[in-house]
C-alpha positions as CSV (number, residue, x, y, z in Angstrom):
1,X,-14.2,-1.7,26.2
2,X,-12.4,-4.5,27.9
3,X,-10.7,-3.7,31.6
4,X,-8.4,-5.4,33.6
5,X,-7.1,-4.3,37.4
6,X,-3.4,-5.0,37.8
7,X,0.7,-3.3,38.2
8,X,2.3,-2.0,35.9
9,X,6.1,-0.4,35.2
10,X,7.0,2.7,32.9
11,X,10.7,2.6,31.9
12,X,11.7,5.5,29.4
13,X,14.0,5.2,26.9
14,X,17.2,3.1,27.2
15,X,15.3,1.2,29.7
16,X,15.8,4.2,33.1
17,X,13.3,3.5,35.4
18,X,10.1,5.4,35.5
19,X,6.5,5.1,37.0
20,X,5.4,1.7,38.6
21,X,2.8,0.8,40.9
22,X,-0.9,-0.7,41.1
23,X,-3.1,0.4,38.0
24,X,-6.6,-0.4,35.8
25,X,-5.8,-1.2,32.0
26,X,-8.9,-0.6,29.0
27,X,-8.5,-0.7,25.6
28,X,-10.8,-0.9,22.6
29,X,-10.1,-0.9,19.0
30,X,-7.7,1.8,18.5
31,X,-6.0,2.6,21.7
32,X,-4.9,1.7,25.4
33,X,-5.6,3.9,28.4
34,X,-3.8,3.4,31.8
35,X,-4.8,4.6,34.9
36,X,-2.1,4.6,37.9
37,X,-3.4,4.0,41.1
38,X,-3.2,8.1,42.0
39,X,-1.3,9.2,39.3
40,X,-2.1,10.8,35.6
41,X,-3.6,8.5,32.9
42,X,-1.3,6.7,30.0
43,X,-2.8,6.6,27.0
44,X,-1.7,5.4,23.3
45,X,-2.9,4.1,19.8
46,X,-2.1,0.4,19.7
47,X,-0.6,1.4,16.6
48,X,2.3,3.4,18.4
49,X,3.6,-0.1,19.5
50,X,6.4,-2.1,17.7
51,X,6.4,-5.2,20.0
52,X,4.4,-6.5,21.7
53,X,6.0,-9.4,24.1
54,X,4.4,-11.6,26.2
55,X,5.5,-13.7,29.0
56,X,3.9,-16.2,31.0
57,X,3.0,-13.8,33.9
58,X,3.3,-10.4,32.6
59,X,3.5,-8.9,29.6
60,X,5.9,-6.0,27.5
61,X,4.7,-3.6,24.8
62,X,7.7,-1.5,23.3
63,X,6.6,1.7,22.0
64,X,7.8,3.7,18.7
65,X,8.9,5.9,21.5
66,X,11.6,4.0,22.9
67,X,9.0,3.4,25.9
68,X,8.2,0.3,27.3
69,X,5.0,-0.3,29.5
70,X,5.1,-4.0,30.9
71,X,1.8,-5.2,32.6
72,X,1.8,-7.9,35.4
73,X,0.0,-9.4,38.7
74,X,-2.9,-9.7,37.0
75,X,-4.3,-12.8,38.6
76,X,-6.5,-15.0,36.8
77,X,-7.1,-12.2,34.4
78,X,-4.0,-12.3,33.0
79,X,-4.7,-14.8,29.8
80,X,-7.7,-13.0,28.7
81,X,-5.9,-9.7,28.9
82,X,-3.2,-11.0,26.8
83,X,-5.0,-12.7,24.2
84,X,-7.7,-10.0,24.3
85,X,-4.8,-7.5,23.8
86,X,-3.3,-9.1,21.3
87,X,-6.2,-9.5,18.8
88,X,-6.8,-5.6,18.9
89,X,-3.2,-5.1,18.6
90,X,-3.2,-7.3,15.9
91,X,-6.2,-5.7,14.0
92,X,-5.1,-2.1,14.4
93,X,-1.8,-3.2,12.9
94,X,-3.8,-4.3,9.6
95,X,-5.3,-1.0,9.5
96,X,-2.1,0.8,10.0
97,X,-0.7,-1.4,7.0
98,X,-3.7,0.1,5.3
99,X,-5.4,-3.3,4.5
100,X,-8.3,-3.8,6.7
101,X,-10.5,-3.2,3.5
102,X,-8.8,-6.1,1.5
103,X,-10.3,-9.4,1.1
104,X,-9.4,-12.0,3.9
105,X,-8.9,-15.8,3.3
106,X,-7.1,-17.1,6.0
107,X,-5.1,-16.8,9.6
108,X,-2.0,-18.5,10.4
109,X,0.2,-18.8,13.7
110,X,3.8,-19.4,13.2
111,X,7.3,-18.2,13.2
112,X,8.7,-15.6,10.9
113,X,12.0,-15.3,9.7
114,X,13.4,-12.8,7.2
115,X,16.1,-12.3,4.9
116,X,16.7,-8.9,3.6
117,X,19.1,-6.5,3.0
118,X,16.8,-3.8,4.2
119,X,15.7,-5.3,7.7
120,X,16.0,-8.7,9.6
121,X,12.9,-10.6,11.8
122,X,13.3,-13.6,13.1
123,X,9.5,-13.9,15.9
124,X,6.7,-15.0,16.5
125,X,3.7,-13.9,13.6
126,X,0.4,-14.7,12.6
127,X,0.4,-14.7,8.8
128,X,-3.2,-12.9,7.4
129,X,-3.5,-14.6,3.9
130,X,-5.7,-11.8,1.1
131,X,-6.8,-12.2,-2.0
132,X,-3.8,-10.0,-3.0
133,X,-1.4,-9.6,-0.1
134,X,0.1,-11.7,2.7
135,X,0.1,-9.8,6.0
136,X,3.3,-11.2,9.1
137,X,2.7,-9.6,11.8
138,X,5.4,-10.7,14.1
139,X,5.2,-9.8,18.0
140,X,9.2,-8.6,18.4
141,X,9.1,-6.2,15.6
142,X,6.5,-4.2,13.4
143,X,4.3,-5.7,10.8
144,X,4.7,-5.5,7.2
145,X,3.0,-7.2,3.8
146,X,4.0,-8.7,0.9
147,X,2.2,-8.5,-2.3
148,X,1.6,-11.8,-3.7
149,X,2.0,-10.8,-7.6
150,X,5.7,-9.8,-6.1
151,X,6.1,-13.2,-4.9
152,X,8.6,-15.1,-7.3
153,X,8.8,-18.9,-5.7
154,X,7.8,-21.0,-3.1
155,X,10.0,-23.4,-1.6
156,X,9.2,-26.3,0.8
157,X,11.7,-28.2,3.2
158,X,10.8,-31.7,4.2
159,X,13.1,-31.8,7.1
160,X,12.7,-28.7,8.9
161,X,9.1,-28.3,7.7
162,X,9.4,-24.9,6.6
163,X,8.0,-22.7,3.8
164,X,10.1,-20.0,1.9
165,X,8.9,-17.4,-0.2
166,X,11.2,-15.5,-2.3
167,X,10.8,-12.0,-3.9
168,X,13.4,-10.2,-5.5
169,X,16.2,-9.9,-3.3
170,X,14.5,-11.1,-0.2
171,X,13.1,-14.0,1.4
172,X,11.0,-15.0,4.3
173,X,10.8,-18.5,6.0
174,X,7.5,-19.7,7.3
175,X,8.1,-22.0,10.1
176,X,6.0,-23.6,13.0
177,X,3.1,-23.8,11.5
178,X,2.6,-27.5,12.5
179,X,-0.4,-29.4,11.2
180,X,-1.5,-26.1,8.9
181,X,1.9,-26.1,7.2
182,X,0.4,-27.4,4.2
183,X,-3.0,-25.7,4.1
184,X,-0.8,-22.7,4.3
185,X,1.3,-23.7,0.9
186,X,-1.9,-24.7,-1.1
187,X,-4.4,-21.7,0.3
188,X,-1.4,-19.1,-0.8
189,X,-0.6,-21.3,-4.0
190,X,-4.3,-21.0,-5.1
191,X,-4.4,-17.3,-3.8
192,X,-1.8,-16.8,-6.4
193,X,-2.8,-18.9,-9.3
194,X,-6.3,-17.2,-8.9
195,X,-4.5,-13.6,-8.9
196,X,-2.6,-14.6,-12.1
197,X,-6.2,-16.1,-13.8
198,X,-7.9,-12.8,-13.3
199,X,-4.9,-11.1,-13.9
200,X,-4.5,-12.6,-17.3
201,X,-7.7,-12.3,-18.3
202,X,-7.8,-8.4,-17.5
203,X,-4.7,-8.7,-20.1
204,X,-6.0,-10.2,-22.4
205,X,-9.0,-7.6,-22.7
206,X,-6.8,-5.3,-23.3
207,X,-4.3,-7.0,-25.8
208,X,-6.6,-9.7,-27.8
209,X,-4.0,-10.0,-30.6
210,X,-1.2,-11.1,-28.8
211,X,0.0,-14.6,-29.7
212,X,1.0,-17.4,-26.8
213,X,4.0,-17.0,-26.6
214,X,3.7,-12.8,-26.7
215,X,1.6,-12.8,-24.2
216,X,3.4,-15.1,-21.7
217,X,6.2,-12.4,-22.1
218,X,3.8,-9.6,-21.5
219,X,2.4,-11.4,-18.8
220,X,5.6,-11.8,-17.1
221,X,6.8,-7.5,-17.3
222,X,3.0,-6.6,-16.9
223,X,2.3,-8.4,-13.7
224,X,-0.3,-7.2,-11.7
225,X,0.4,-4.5,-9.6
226,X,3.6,-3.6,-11.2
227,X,4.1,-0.5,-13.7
228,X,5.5,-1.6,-17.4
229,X,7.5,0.0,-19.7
230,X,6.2,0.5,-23.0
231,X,9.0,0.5,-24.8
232,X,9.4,-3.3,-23.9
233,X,5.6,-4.0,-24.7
234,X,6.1,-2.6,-27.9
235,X,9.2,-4.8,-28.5
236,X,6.8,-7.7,-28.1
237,X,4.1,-5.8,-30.4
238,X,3.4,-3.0,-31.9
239,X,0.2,-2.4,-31.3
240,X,0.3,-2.7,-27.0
241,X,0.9,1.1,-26.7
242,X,-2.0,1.9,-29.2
243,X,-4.6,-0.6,-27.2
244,X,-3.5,0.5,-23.8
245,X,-4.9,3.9,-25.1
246,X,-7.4,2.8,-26.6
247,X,-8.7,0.1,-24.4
248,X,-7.9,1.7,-20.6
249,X,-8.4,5.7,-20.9
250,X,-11.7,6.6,-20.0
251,X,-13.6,8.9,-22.3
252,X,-13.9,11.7,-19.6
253,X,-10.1,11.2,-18.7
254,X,-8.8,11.1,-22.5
255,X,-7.6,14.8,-22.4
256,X,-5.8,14.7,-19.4
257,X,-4.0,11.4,-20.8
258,X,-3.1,12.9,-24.1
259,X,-1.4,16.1,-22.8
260,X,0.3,14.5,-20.2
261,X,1.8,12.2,-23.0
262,X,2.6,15.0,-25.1
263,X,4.9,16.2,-22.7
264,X,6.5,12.2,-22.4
265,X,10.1,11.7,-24.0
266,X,9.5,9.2,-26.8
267,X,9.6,5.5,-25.4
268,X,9.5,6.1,-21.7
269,X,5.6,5.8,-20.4
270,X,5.2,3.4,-18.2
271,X,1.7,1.5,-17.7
272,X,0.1,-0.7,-14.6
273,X,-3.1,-2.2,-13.8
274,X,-4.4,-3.6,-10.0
275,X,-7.5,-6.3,-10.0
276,X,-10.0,-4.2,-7.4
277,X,-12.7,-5.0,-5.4
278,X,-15.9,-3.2,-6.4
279,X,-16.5,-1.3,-3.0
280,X,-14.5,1.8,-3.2
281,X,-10.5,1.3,-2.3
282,X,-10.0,5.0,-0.8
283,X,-11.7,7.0,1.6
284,X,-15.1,9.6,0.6
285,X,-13.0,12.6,-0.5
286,X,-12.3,15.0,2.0
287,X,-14.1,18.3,2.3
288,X,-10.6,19.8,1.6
289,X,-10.3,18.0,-1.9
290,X,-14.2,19.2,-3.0
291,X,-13.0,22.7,-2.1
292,X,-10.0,22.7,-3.9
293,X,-12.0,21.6,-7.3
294,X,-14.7,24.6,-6.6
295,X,-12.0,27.0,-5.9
296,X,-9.9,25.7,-9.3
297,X,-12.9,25.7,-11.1
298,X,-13.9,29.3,-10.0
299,X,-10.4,31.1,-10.9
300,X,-11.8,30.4,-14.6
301,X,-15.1,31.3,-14.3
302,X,-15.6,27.6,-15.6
303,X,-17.8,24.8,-14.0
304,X,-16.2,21.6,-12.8
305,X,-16.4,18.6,-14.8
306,X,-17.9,15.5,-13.5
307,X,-15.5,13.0,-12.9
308,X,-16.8,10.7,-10.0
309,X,-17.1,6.9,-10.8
310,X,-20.1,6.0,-12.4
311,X,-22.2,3.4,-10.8
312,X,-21.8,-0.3,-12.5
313,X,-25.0,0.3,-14.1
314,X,-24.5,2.8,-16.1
315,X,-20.8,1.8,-17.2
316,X,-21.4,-2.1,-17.6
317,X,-22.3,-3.3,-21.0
318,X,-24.1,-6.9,-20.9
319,X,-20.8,-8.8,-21.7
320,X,-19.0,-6.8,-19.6
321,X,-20.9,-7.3,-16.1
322,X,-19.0,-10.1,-15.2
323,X,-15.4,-8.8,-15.4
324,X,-13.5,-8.3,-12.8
325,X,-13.2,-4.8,-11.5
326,X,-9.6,-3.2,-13.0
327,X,-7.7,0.0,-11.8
328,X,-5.7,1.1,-15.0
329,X,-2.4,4.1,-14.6
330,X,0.5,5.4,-16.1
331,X,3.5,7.1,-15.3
332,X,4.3,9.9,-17.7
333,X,8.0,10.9,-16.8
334,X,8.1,14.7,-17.8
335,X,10.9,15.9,-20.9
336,X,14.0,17.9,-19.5
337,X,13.4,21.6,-20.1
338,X,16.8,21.3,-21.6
339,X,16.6,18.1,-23.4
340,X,13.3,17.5,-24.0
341,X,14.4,13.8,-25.4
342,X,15.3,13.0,-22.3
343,X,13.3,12.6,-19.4
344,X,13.8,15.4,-16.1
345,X,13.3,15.4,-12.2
346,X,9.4,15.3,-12.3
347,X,7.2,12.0,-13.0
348,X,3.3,12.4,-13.5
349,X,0.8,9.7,-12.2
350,X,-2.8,9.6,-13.7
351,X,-5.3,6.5,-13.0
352,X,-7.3,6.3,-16.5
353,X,-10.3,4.2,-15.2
354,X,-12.6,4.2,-12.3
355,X,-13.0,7.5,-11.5
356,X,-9.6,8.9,-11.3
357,X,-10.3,13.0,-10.3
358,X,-6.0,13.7,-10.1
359,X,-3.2,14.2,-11.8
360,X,-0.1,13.4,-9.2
361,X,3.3,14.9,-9.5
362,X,6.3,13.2,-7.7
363,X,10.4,14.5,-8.0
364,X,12.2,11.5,-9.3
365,X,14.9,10.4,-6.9
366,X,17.8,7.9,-7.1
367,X,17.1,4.5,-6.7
368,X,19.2,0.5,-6.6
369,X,19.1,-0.2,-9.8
370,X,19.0,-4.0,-10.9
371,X,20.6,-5.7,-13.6
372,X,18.8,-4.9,-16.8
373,X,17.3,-1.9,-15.7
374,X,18.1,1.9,-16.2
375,X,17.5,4.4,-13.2
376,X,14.6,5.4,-14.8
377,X,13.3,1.9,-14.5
378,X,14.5,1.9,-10.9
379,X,12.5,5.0,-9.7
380,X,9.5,4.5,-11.1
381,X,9.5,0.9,-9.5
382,X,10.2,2.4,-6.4
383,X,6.8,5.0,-7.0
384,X,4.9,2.6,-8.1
385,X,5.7,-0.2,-5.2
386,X,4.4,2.3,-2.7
387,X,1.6,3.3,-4.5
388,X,0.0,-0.1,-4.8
389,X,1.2,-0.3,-0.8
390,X,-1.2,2.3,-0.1
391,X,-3.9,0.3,-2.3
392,X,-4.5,3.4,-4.2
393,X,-5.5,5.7,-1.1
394,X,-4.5,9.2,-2.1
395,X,-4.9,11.4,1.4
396,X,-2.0,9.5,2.5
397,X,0.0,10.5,0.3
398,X,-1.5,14.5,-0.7
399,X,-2.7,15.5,2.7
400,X,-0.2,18.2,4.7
401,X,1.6,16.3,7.6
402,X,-0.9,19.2,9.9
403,X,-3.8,17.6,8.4
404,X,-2.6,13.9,9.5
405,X,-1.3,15.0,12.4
406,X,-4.1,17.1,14.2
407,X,-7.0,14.9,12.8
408,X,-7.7,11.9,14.3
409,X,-9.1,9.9,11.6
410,X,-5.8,10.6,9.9
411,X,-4.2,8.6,12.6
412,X,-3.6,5.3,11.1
413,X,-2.1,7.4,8.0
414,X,1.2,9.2,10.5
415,X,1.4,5.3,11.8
416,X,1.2,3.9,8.5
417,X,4.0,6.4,7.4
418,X,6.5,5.5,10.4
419,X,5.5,1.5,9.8
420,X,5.8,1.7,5.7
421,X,9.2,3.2,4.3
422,X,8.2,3.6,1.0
423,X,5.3,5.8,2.2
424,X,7.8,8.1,3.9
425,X,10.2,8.1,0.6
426,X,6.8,8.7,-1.8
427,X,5.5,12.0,0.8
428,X,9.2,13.1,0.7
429,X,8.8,12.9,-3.1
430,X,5.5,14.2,-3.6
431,X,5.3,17.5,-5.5
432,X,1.7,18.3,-5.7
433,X,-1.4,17.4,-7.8
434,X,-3.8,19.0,-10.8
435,X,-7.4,18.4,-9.8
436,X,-10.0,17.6,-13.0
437,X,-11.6,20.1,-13.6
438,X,-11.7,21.6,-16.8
439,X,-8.6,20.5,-18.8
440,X,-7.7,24.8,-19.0
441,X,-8.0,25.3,-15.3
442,X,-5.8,21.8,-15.2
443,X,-3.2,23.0,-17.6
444,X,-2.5,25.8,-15.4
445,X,-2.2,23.7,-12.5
446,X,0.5,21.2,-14.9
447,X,2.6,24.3,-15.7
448,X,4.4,25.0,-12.6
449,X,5.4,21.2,-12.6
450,X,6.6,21.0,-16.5
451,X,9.0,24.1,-15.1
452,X,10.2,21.7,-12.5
453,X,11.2,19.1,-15.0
C-alpha cells in the first residue's frame, strides 16, 4: 500500500468549505484512506470518484457525492502520488466498467471528445484497446466503453490529426495522440477486422447454406453482440430460424428453448451470439444461486438437473477444437394474455450454449425507436445492449440491491450500476428468473411471468 504525508481540503457539496489541514494519504487497489492530522479517517472506493484532476502542485478528486477532496504540499512526493494514484484509479475504473477480465491489446493517452445526445466529454483519457471493446477513461468525467462490433466508421483528419469513430447516433474524436495516432487507427482497425473474421466464421457454422450475397446481409443484422430478429433472417432464408435451433440449443437446454418459444407470437424471436474467451466470463455462482436450485428442486421432490458447462474435453469433437469459443441467446417476447398474436409487457432471455443454468424475465419498456424499426425492435435493442455491457455477468443484474450493497465483493457491481445507465434501466426492468432444474419445477417458476404478459 503506497503512502504519502501531505494537506489536504474537504469541501462538501456545492463546493462550502469543510475539513483542511496536515494529513497521511494510502491507497491500494480498491480504495483511498485519509488520515487528518487529529481528526477521523476519510475513506473511499476509487470507484466513488468521477474526476479525477490534476494540477501541477496539487491534485482534485470529485466524488459521486458531490465531495471534493484536493491533495497538495506534497513535496517531492507529489509526482509519484499523482501518477501512482492515477493508475489505481484508472484500473478500478476498468473493473467498475466490468472489463478487467477482457482481453487487453493496447494503451493510449490522448484527448477525448464526445458527441452524443445522451452526454458530452470533452478531457483528457487514456483509451484501453480489447479484443472486443474500446475503454476512454477521461479524467474530468466518468469512464465509459464502446463495443467495437457497434462501431460503424472511422474517420481520419489530416489537418487536425484527429481520429473519429462513429456509432449510431454518436461520435467520439480521438485527438492528441501525437506520434501513436496511427498505431492507434491500424491496432483498432485490425481489432475490428479480426472481431468480424471470427465473427463470420461463427456464422457461417451456423448458416452453411447461405449464399454471398445472403450472408453479407445476415452478416450486417447479425453482428456480433447484437440480438436479430428472425423474422428478417428468414426474409433472407428460410431455413436461418430452423439452423439456429438446430445448430445453437444445447441438448440439455432444448426443453427450456422449445416452451419458451411456444409461448413467442409468431415472427418475433430475436437471436444473438458474443465471441468468448474460454475462461469463464461471470463470477463462481453464488451460494445464494446453488440454494435457490436445491430449494426449487426440493418443492417437487425431484433432483436437479446438471446443467454446468462441460469441460472442452468432453464437449469438443476433433474438428471442432479449434473454434472459437461462442455464447449463443434469444429473446423470446412473451404473447399478450389478451392477444396472444401479439407480443405483451414481459420478454424472456435464455443463453442456449455454454452452460446457461437461467431463464431471465425483464418488463418491456418504451424505448427511441429508429427509422425502420418497431418498438419491439427498440426494446429489445435496449436489453440486449446492456446485457452484452455486463459481458454476460448475471449477479449484477439478479442479485437484491441488499446483497450488492452490504457485500463488499458486490462493490464494483452498485459502482458499475451508477457509472453504466443501461445497467440501472435493465435492474429497473428486471422481473425475476426460472432456475434449470427440472423443466416441471421450471414451468412453475415461468407461470407467474406468462400471467405478467
Amino acid at each position: 500500500m503506497s503512502s504519502f504525508s501531505g494537506k489536504f481540503r474537504y469541501a462538501q457539496p456545492g463546493g462550502s468549505p469543510g475539513q483542511a489541514g496536515a494529513c497521511q494519504v494510502s491507497f491500494d487497489e480498491e480504495t483511498l484512506t485519509l488520515i487528518p492530522q487529529g481528526g477521523p479517517p476519510i475513506t473511499f472506493d476509487l470507484g466513488d470518484i468521477d474526476a479525477f484532476t490534476p494540477g501541477e502542485y496539487d491534485l482534485t478528486l470529485a466524488l459521486y457525492t458531490g465531495n471534493k477532496v484536493t491533495l497538495e504540499q506534497f513535496g517531492k512526493a507529489f509526482q509519484n502520488l499523482r501518477h501512482d494514484l492515477l493508475e489505481a484509479y484508472r484500473q478500478r475504473l476498468v473493473e467498475c466498467l466490468l472489463l478487467e477480465d477482457l482481453e487487453e491489446i493496447a494503451r493510449f493517452e490522448g484527448f477525448a471528445w464526445l458527441d452524443s445526445p445522451r452526454r458530452t466529454l470533452s478531457s483528457p483519457a487514456e483509451f484501453r484497446l480489447y479484443r472486443s471493446n474500446l475503454a476512454i477513461l477521461p479524467t474530468q468525467t466518468a469512464g465509459f466503453q464502446w463495443r467495437l462490433a457497434n462501431i460503424d466508421a472511422i474517420d481520419f483528419n489530416e489537418a487536425s490529426y484527429t481520429v473519429t469513430l462513429r456509432s449510431e447516433d454518436e461520435s467520439l474524436s480521438v485527438t492528441k495522440l501525437a506520434k501513436r495516432t496511427r498505431e492507434f487507427q491500424d491496432r483498432l482497425r485490425e481489432a475490428m477486422t479480426r472481431l468480424s473474421e471470427q465473427g463470420a466464421q461463427a456464422l457461417h457454422r451456423v448458416f452453411p447454406f447461405l449464399t454471398p450475397n445472403q450472408f453479407q446481409q445476415v452478416a450486417q443484422l447479425m453482428k456480433e453482440g447484437r440480438a436479430a430478429a428472425l423474422s428478417s433472417l428468414k426474409a433472407i432464408h428460410p431455413q436461418t430460424e430452423k439452423a439456429l435451433a438446430e445448430n445453437v440449443v444445447d441438448a440439455k437446454l432444448r426443453p427450456y428453448f422449445k416452451a419458451l418459444l411456444s409461448h413467442v407470437p409468431p415472427g418475433m424471436l430475436y437471436a444473438g451470439f458474443k465471441l468468448i474467451r474460454e475462461e469463464p466470463e461471470e463470477e463462481p455462482e453464488t451460494p445464494t444461486e446453488e440454494a435457490e436450485i436445491e430449494v426449487s428442486a426440493a418443492a417437487t421432490g425431484e433432483a436437479p438437473v446438471e446443467t454446468t458447462e462441460p469441460s472442452p474435453e468432453e464437449t469438443a469433437t476433433e474438428d471442432e477444437e479449434e473454434e472459437e469459443p461462442v455464447l449463443h441467446w434469444f429473446f423470446f417476447p412473451l404473447a399478450s394474455e389478451q392477444n396472444p398474436s401479439q407480443p405483451g409487457n414481459v420478454v424472456a432471455w435464455e443463453t442456449t450454449s455454454r452452460g446457461g443454468r437461467a431463464t431471465y424475465f425483464f418488463r418491456i419498456e418504451p424505448s427511441p425507436v429508429s427509422a425502420g424499426a418497431t418498438p419491439l425492435d427498440a426494446a429489445i435493442r435496449e436489453l440486449n445492449r446492456a446485457i452484452v455491457l455486463l459481458n454476460f455477468r448475471r449477479e449484477p443484474i439478479y442479485l437484491p440491491d441488499d446483497t450488492l450493497t452490504l457485500q463488499p465483493r458486490y462493490r464494483r457491481h452498485v459502482i458499475a450500476c451508477r457509472k453504466i445507465p443501461e445497467l440501472r434501466r435493465l435492474r429497473a426492468s428486471f422481473l425475476g428468473r426460472a432456475i434449470h432444474t427440472s423443466l416441471a419445477v421450471w414451468q412453475k417458476q415461468v407461470d407467474p411471468f406468462l400471467a405478467k404478459s
